[in-house]
N, C-alpha and C positions, 0 to 999 in steps of 0.2 A: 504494500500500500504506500502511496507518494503523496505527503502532506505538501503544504505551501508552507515552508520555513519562518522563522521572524526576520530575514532578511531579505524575503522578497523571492527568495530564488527555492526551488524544491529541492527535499531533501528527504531520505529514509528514514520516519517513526517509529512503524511497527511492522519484527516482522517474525515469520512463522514459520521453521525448518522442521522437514521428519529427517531422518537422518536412517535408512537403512542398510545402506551397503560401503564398504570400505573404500569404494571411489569416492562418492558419495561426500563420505569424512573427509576426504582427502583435497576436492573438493571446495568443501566450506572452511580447511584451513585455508586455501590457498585466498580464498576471497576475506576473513579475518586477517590475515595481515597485509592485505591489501588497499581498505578498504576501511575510510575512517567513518566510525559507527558516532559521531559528537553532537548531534541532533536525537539519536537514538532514544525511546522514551521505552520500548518494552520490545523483547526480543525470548521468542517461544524456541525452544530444539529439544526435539522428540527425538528417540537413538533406541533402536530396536537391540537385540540381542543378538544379531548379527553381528553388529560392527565391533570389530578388535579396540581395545583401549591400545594400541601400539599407533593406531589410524591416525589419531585425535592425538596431535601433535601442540597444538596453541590451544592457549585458555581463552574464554570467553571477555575478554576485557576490555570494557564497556566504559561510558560514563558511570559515575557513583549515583544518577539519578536513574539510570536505565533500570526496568524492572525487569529481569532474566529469569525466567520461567524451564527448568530444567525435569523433562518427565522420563523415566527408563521403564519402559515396559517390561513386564515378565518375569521381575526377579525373582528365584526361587533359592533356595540352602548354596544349591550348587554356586549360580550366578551370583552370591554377596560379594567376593573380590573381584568378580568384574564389573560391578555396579559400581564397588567404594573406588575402584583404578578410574572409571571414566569421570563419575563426579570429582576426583583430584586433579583429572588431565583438565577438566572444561571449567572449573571454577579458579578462578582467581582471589585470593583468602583474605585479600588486605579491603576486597569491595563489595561493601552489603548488598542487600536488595535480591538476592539469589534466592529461587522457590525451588522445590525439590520433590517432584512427586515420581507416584512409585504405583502407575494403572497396570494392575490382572498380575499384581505381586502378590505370591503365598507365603510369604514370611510369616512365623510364629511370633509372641514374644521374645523368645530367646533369640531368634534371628535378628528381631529387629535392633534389638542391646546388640548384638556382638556387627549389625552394620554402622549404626552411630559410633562405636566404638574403634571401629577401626576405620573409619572420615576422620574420628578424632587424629588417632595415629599417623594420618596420611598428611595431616595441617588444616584440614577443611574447615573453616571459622566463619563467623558473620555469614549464616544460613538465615533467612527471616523465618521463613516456613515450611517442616516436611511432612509430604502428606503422604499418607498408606491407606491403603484398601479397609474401610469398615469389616469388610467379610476377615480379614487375617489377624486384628484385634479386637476387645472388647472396649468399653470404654474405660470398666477398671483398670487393664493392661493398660491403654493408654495412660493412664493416669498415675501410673508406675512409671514408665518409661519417659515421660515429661521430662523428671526433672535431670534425668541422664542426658536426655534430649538437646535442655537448654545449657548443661552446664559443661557441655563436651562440643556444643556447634554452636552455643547460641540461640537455639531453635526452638519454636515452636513447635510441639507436632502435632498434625491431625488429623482424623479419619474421616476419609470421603466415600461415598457411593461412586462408581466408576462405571457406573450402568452403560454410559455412551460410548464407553472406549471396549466391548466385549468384541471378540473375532468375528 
């Protein structure tokens, strides 16, 4: 989408990547450091279980106002280190604003403590918000996990319905 700038001239607001194949990533590195995002107000990348965290070469680094919306489909026991490697390849630690969701993820409890926990490990910081699937916790579990949540990322966490995102 191409807004009218405050300086008269058009510029890139908002925009919205799926990211499924290792070109792909390869790709939208090459257009991130090409490519000055400084008008940028919210920027979406969706990243399948396909794509290798070796792909995803450059972080996301944005203005500190841009709202960076980051979702990984699918994570399950198996997938936690290659969820926690991509979210450390694509976030950049020193700039908020980063969401972090997690549509037709089966994580447990115990999953979702040892994925916070090793973002922790990785540097992953200044998180606003992670969201996980209502079906993979309750809301006491949540409410467990909170304060791991905020005190290891920063983070809010929350459960959402992901009705819209099913195969």
């Amino acid at each position: 989408m191409c807004c009218q700038g405050y300086n008269g001239k058009h510029s890139l607001r908002h925009i919205r990547l799926s990211i499924s194949s290792n070109h792909q990533a390869t790709l939208l590195m090459e257009l991130i450091t090409s490519i000055s995002f400084k008008d940028l107000v919210y920027l979406g990348v969706l990243v399948t279980s396909e794509v290798l965290p070796a792909a995803i070469t450059a972080n996301l680094s944005v203005n500190s106002y841009t709202d960076v919306e980051l979702s990984l489909l699918d994570v399950t026991d198996e997938r936690v280190s290659w969820a926690c490697e991509m979210v450390a390849n694509l976030i950049k630690p020193s700039i908020g604003g980063y969401n972090i969701w997690f549509p037709r993820s089966t994580l447990d409890e115990a999953g979702w403590i040892r994925m916070i926990q090793d973002l922790g490990r990785r540097g992953v910081k200044n998180i606003g918000v992670m969201v996980v699937p209502d079906t993979s916790i309750s809301s006491d579990q949540r409410d467990r996990i909170r304060p791991i949540c905020r005190s290891t990322l920063g983070a809010h966490l929350g459960r959402r319905t992901f009705d819209d995102w099913k195969k």
